[in-house]
N, CA and C atoms of all chains as a GROMACS GRO file, in nm:
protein
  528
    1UNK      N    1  12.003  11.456   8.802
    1UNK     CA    2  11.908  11.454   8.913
    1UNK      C    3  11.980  11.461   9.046
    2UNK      N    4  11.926  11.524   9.125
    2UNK     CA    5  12.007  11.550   9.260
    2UNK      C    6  11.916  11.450   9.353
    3UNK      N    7  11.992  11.461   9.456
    3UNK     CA    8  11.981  11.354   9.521
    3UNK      C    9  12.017  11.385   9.675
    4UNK      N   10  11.870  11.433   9.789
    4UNK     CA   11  11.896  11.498   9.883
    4UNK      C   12  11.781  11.468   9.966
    5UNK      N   13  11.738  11.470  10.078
    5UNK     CA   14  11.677  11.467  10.177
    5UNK      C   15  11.533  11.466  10.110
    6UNK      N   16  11.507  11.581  10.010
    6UNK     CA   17  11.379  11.556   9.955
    6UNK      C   18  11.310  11.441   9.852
    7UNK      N   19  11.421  11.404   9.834
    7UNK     CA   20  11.453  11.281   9.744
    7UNK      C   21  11.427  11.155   9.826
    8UNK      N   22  11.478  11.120   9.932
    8UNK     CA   23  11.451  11.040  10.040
    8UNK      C   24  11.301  11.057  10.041
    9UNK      N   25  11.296  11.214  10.131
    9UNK     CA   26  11.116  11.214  10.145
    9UNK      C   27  11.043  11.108  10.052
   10UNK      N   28  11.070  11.157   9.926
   10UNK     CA   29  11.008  11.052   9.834
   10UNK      C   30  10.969  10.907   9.807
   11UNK      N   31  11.112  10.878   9.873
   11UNK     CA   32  11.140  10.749   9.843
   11UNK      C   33  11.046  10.680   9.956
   12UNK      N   34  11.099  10.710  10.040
   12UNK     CA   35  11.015  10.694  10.180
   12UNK      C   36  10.921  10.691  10.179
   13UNK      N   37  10.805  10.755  10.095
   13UNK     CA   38  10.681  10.835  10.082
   13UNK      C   39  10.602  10.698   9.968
   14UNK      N   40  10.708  10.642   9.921
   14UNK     CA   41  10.661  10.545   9.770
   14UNK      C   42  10.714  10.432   9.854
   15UNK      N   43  10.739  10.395   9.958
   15UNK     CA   44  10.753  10.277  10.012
   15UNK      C   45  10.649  10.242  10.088
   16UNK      N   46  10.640  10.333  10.108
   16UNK     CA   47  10.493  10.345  10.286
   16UNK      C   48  10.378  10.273  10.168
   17UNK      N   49  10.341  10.358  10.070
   17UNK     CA   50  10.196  10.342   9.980
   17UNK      C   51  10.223  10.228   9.913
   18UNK      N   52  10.315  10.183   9.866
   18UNK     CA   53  10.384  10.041   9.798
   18UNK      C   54  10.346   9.919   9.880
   19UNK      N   55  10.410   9.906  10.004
   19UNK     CA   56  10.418   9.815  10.095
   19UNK      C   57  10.280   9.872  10.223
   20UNK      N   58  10.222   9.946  10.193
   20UNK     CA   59  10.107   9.927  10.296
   20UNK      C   60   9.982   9.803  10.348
   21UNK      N   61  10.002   9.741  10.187
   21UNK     CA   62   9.888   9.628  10.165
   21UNK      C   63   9.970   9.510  10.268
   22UNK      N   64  10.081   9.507  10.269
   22UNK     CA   65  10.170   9.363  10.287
   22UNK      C   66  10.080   9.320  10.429
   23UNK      N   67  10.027   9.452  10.527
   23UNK     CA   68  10.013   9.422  10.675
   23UNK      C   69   9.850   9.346  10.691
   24UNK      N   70   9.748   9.382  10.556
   24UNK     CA   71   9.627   9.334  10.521
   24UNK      C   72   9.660   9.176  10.475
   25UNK      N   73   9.752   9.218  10.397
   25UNK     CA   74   9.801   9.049  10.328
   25UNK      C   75   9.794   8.968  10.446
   26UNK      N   76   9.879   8.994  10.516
   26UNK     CA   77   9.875   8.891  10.636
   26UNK      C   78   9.793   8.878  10.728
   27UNK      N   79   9.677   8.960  10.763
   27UNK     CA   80   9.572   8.914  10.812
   27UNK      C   81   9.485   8.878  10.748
   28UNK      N   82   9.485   8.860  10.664
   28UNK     CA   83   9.360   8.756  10.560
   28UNK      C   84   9.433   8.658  10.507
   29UNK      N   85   9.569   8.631  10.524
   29UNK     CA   86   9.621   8.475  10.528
   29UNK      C   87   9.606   8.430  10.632
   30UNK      N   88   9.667   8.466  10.731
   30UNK     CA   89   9.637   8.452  10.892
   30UNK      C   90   9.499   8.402  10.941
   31UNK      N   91   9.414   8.488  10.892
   31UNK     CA   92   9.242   8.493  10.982
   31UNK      C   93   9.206   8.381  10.839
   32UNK      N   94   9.220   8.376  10.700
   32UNK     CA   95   9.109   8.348  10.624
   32UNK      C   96   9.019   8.398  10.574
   33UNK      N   97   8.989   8.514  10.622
   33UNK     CA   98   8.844   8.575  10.674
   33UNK      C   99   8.867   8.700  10.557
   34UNK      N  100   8.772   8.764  10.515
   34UNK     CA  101   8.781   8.871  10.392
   34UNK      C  102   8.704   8.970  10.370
   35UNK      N  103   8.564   8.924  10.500
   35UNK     CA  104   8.412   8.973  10.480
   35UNK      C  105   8.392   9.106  10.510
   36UNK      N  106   8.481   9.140  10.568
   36UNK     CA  107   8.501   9.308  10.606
   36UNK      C  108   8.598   9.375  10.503
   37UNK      N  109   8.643   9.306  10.381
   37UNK     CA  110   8.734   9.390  10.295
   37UNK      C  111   8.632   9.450  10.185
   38UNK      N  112   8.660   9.520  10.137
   38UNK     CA  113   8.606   9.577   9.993
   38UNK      C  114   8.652   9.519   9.848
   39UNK      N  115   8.582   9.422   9.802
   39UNK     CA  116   8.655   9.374   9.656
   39UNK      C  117   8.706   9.533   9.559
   40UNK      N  118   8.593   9.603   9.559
   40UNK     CA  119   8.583   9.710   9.524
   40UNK      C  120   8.687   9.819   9.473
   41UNK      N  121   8.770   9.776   9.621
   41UNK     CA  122   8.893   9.885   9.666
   41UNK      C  123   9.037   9.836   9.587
   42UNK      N  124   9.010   9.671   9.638
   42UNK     CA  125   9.131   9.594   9.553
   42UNK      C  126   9.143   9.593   9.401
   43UNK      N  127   8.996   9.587   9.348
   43UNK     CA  128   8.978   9.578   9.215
   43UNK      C  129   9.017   9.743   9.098
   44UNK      N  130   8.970   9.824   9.185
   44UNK     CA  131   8.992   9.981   9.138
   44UNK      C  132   9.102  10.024   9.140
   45UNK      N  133   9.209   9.957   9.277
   45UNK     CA  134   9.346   9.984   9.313
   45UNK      C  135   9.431   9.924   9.192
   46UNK      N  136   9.356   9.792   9.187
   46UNK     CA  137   9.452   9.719   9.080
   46UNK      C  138   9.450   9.780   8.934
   47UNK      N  139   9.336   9.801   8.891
   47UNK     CA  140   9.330   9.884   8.764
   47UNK      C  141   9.420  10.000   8.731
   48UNK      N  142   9.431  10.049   8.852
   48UNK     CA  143   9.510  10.195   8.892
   48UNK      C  144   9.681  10.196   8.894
   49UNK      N  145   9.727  10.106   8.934
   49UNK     CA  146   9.822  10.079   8.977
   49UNK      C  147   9.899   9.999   8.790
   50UNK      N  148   9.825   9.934   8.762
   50UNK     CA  149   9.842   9.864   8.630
   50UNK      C  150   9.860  10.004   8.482
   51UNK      N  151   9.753  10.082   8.527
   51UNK     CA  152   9.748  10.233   8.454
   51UNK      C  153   9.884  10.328   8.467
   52UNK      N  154   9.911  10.270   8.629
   52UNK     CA  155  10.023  10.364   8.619
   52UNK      C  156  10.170  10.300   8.561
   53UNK      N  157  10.187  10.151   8.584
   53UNK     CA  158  10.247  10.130   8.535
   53UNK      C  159  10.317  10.107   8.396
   54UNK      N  160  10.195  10.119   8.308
   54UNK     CA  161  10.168  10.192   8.145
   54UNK      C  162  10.216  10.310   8.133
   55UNK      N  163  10.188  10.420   8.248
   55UNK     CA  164  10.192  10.534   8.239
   55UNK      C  165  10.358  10.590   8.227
   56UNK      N  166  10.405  10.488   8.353
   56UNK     CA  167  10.547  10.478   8.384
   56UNK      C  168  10.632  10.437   8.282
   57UNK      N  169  10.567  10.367   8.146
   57UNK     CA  170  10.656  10.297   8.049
   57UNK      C  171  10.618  10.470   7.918
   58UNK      N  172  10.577  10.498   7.888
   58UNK     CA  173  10.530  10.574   7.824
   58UNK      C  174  10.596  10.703   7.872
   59UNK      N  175  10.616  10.669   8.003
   59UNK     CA  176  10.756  10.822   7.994
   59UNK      C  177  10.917  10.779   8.070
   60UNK      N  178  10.911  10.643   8.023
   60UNK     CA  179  11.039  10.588   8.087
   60UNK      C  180  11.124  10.693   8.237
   61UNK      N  181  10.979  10.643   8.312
   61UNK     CA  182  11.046  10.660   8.423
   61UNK      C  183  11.012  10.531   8.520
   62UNK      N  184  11.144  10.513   8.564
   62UNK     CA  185  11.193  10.378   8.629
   62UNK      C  186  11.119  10.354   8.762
   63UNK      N  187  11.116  10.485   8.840
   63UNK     CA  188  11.044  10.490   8.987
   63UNK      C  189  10.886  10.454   8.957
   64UNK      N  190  10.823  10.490   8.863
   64UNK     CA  191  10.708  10.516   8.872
   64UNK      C  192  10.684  10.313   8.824
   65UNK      N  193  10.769  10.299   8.729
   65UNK     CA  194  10.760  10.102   8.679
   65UNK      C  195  10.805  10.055   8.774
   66UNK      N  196  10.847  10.056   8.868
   66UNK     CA  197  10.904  10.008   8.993
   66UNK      C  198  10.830   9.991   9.073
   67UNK      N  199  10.784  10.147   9.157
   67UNK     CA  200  10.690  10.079   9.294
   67UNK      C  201  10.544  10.039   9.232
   68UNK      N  202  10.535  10.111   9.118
   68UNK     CA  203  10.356  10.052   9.101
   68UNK      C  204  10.411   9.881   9.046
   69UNK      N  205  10.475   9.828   8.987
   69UNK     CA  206  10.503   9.688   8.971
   69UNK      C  207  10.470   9.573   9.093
   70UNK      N  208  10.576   9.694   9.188
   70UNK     CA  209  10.527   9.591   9.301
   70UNK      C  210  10.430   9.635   9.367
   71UNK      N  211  10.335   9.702   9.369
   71UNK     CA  212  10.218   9.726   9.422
   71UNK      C  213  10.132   9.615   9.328
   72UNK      N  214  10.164   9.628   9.194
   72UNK     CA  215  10.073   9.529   9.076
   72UNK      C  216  10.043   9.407   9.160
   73UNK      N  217  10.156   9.352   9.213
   73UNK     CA  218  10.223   9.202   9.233
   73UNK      C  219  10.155   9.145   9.354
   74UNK      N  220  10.149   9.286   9.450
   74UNK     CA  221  10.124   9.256   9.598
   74UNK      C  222   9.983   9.271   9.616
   75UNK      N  223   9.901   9.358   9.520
   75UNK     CA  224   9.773   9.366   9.516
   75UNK      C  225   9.675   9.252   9.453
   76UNK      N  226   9.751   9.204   9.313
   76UNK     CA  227   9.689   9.058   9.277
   76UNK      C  228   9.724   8.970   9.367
   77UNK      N  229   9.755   8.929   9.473
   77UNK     CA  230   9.767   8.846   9.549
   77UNK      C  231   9.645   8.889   9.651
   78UNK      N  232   9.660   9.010   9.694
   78UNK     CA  233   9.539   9.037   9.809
   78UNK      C  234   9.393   9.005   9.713
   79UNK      N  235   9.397   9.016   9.586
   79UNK     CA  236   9.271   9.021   9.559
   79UNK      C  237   9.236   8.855   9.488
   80UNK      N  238   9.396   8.762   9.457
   80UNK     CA  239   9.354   8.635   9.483
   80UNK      C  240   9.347   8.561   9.639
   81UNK      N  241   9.354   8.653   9.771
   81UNK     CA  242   9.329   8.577   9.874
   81UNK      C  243   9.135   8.622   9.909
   82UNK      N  244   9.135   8.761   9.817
   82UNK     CA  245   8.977   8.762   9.843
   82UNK      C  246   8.904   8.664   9.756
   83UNK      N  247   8.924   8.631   9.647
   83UNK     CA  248   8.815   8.538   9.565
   83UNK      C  249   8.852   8.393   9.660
   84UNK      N  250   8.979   8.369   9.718
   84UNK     CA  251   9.016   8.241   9.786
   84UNK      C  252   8.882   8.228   9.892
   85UNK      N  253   8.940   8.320   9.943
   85UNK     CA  254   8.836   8.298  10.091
   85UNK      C  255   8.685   8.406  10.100
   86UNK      N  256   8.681   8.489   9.974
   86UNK     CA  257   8.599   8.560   9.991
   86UNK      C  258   8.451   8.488   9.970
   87UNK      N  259   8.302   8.499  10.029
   87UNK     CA  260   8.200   8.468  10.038
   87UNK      C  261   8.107   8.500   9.959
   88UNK      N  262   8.110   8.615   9.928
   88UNK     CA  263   8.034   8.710   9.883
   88UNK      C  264   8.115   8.795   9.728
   89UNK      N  265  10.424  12.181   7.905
   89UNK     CA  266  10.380  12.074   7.946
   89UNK      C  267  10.286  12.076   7.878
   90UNK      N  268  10.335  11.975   7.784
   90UNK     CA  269  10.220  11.895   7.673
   90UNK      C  270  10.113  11.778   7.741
   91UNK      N  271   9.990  11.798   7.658
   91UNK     CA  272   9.886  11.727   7.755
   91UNK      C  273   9.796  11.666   7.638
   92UNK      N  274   9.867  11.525   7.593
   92UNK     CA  275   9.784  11.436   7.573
   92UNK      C  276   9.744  11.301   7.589
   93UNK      N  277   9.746  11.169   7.538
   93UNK     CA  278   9.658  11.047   7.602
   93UNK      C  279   9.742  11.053   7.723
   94UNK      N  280   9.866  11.052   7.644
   94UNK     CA  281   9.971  11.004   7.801
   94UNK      C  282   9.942  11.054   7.950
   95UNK      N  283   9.872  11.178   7.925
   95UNK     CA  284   9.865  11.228   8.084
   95UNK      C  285   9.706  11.196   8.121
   96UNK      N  286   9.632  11.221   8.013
   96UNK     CA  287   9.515  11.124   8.045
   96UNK      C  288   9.524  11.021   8.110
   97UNK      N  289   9.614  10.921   8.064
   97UNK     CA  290   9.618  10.798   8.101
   97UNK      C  291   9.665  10.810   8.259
   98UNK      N  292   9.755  10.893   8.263
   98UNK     CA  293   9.840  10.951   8.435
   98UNK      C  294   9.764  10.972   8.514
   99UNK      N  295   9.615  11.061   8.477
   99UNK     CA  296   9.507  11.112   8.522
   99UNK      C  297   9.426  10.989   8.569
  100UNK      N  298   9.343  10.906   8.496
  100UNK     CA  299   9.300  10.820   8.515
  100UNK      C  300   9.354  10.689   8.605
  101UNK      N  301   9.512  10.665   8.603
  101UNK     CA  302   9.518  10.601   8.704
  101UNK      C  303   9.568  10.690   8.869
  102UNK      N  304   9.576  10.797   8.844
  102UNK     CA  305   9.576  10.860   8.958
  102UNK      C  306   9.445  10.892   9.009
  103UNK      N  307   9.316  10.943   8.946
  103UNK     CA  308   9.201  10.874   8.997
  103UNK      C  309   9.191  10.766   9.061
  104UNK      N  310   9.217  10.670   8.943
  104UNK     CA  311   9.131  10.531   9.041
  104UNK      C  312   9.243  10.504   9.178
  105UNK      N  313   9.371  10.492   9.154
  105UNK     CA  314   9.434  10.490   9.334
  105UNK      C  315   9.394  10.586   9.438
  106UNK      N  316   9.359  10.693   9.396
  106UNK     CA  317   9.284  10.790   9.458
  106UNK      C  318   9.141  10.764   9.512
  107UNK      N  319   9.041  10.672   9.455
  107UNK     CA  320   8.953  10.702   9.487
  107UNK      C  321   8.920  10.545   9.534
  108UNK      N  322   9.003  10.445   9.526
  108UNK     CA  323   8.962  10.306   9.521
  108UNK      C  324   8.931  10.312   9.675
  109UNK      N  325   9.006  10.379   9.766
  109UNK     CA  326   8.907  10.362   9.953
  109UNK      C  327   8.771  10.363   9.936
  110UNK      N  328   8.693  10.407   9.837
  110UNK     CA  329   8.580  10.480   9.836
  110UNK      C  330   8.457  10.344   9.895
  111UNK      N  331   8.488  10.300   9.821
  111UNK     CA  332   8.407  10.120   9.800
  111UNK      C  333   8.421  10.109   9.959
  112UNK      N  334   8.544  10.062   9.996
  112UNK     CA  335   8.552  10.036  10.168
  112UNK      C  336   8.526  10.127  10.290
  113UNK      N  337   8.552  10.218  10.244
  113UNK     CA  338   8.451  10.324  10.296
  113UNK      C  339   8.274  10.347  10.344
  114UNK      N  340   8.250  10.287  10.217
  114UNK     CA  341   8.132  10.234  10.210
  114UNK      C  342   8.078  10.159  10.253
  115UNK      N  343   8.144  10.026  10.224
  115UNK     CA  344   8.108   9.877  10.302
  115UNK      C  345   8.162   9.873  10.464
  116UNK      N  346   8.242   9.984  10.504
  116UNK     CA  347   8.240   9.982  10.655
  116UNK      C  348   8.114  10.093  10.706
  117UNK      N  349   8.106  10.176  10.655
  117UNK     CA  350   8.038  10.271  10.719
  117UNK      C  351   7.899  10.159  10.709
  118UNK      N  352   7.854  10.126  10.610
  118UNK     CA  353   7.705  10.037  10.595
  118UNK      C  354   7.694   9.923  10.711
  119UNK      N  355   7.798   9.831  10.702
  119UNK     CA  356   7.809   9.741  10.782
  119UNK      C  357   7.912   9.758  10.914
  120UNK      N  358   7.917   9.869  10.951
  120UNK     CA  359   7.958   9.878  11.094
  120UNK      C  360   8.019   9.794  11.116
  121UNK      N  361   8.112   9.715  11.039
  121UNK     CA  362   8.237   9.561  11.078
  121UNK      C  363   8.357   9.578  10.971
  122UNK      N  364   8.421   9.601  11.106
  122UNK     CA  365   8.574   9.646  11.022
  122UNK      C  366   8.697   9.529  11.090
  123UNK      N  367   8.629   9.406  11.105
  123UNK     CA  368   8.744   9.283  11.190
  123UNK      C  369   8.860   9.248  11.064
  124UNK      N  370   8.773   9.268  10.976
  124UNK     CA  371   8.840   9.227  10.872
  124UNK      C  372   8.939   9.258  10.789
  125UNK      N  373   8.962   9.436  10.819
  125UNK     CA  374   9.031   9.481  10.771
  125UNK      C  375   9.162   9.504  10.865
  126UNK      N  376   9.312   9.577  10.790
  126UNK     CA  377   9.446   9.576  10.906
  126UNK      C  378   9.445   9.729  10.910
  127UNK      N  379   9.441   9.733  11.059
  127UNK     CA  380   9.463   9.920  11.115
  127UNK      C  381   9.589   9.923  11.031
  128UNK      N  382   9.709   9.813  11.010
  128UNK     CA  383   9.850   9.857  10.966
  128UNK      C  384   9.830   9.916  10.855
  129UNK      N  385   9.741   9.850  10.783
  129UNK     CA  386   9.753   9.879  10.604
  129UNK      C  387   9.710  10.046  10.645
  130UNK      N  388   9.595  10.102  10.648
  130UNK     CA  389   9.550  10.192  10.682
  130UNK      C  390   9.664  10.331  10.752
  131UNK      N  391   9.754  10.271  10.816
  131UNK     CA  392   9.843  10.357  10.905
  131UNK      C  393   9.947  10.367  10.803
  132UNK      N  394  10.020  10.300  10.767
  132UNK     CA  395  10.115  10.307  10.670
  132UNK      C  396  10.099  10.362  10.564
  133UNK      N  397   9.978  10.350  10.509
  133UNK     CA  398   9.898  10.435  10.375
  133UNK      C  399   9.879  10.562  10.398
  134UNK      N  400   9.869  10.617  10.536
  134UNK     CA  401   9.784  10.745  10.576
  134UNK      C  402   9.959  10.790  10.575
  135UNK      N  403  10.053  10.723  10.688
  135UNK     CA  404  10.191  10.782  10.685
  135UNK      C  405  10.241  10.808  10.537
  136UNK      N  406  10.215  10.732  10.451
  136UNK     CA  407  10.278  10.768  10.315
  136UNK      C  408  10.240  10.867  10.251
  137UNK      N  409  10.108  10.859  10.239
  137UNK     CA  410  10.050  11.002  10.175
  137UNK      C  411  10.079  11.103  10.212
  138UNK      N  412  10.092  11.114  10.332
  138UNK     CA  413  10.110  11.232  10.455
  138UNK      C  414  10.274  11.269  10.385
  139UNK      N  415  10.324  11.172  10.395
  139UNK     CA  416  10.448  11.211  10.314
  139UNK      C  417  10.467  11.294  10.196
  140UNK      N  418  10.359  11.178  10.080
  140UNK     CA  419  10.356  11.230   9.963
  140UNK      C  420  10.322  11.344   9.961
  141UNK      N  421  10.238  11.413  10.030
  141UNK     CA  422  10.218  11.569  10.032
  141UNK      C  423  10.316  11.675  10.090
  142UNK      N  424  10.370  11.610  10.179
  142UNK     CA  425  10.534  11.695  10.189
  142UNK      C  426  10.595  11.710  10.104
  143UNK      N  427  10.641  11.597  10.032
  143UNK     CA  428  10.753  11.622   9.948
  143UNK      C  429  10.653  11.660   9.787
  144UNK      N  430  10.528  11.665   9.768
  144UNK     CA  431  10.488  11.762   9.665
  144UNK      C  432  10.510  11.929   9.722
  145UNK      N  433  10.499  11.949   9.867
  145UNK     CA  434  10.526  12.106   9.870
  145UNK      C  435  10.670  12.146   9.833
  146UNK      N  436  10.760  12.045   9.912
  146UNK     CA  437  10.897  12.040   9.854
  146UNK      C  438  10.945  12.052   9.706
  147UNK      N  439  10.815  12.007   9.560
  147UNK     CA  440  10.860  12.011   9.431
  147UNK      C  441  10.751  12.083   9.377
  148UNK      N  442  10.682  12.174   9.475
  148UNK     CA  443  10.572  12.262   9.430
  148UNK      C  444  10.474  12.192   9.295
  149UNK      N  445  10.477  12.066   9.335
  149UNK     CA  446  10.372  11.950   9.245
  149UNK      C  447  10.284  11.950   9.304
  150UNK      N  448  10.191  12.033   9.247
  150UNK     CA  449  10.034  12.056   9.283
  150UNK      C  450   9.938  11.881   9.249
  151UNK      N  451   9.975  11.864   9.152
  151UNK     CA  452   9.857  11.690   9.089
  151UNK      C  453   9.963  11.626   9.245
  152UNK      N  454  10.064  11.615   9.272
  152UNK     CA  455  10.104  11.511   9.394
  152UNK      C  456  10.061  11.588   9.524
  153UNK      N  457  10.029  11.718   9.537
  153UNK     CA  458   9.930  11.781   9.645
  153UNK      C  459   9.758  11.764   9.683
  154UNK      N  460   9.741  11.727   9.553
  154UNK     CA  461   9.595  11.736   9.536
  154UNK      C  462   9.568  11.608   9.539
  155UNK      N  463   9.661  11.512   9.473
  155UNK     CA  464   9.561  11.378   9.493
  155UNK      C  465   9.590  11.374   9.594
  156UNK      N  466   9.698  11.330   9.694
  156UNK     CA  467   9.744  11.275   9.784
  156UNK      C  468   9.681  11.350   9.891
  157UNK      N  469   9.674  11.477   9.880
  157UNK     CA  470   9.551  11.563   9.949
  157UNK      C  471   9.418  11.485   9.992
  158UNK      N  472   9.377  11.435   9.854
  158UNK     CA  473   9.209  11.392   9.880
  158UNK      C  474   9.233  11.230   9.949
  159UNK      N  475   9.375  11.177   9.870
  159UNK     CA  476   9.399  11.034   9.988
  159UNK      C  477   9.434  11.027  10.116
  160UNK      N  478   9.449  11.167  10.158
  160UNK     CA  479   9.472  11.181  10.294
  160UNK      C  480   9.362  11.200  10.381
  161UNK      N  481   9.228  11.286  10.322
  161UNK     CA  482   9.119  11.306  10.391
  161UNK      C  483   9.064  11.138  10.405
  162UNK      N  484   9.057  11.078  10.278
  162UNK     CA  485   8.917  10.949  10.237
  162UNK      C  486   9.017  10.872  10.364
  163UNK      N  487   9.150  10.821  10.357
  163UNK     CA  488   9.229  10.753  10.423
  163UNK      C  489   9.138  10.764  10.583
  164UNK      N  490   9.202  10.895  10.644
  164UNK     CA  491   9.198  10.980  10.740
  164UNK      C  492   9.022  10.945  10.802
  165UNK      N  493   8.935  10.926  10.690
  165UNK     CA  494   8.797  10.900  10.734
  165UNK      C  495   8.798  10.737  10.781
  166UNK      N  496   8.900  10.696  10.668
  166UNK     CA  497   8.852  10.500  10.716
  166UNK      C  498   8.913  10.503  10.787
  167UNK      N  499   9.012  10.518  10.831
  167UNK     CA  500   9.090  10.524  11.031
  167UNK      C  501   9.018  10.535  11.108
  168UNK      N  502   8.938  10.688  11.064
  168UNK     CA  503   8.869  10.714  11.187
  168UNK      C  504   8.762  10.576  11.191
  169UNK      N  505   8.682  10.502  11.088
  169UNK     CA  506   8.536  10.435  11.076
  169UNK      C  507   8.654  10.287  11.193
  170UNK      N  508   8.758  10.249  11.148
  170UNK     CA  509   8.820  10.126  11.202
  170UNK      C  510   8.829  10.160  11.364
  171UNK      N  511   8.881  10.283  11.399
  171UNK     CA  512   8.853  10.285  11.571
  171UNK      C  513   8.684  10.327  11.604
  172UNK      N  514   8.648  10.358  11.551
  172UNK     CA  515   8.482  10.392  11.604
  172UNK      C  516   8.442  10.210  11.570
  173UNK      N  517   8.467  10.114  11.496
  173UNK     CA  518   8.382   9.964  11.490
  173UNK      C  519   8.499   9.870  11.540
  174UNK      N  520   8.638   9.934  11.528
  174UNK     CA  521   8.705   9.841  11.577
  174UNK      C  522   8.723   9.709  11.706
  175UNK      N  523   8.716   9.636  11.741
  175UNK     CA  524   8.688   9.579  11.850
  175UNK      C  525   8.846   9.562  11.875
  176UNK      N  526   8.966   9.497  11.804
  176UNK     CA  527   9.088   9.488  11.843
  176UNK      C  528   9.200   9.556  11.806
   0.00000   0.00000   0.00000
């Protein structure tokens, strides 16, 4: 496997979508507050993300068990701060 | 390129990460209150995808063009719904 600028792109590209939730995380630890989130989004994401990481074992590729892992990790947390504080 | 459960399964969770905005999409456009949600998560998600579709033209990967394609429009719409209700 080569290993070049487009490769970066990538990497770069699976960090952004990986770590995007972290900035939500912290305003619904921060505020408390949840009433404007979508259970919906967290719950479908999580299914998704869990699929892929099946998906990722089933063709032993490491990138794909990697960032969806920690997307797994970072998303059950957003969706135990929604049942925490969520209302509805 | 052989095509069975395994890519099903690829399929299906590239759906649901694909389509999980859909829900919040929803619940903002209905309820016109988006306090709750982080412009960051949203910006970082839209920058990544935006990515991910570069570097699919870069590996002429049409399934990483196309989803990331349709996560760039749904994304691209809840941005826009967070500055049209946004207050901060």
């Amino acid at each position: 496997m080569e290993f070049g600028w487009e490769q970066i792109l990538g990497l770069v590209a699976g960090i952004c979508t990986t770590i995007a939730v972290i900035p939500q995380i912290h305003r619904s630890y921060k505020t408390k507050k949840v009433n404007d989130v979508s259970p919906g989004m967290f719950s479908i994401l999580l299914l998704g993300v869990l699929l892929w990481v099946v998906y990722g074992f089933t063709q032993n590729d490491l990138p794909i068990i990697a960032t969806n892992g920690i997307s797994l990790g970072l998303n059950s947390f957003m969706l135990y701060l929604m049942l925490k504080y969520g209302k509805n």
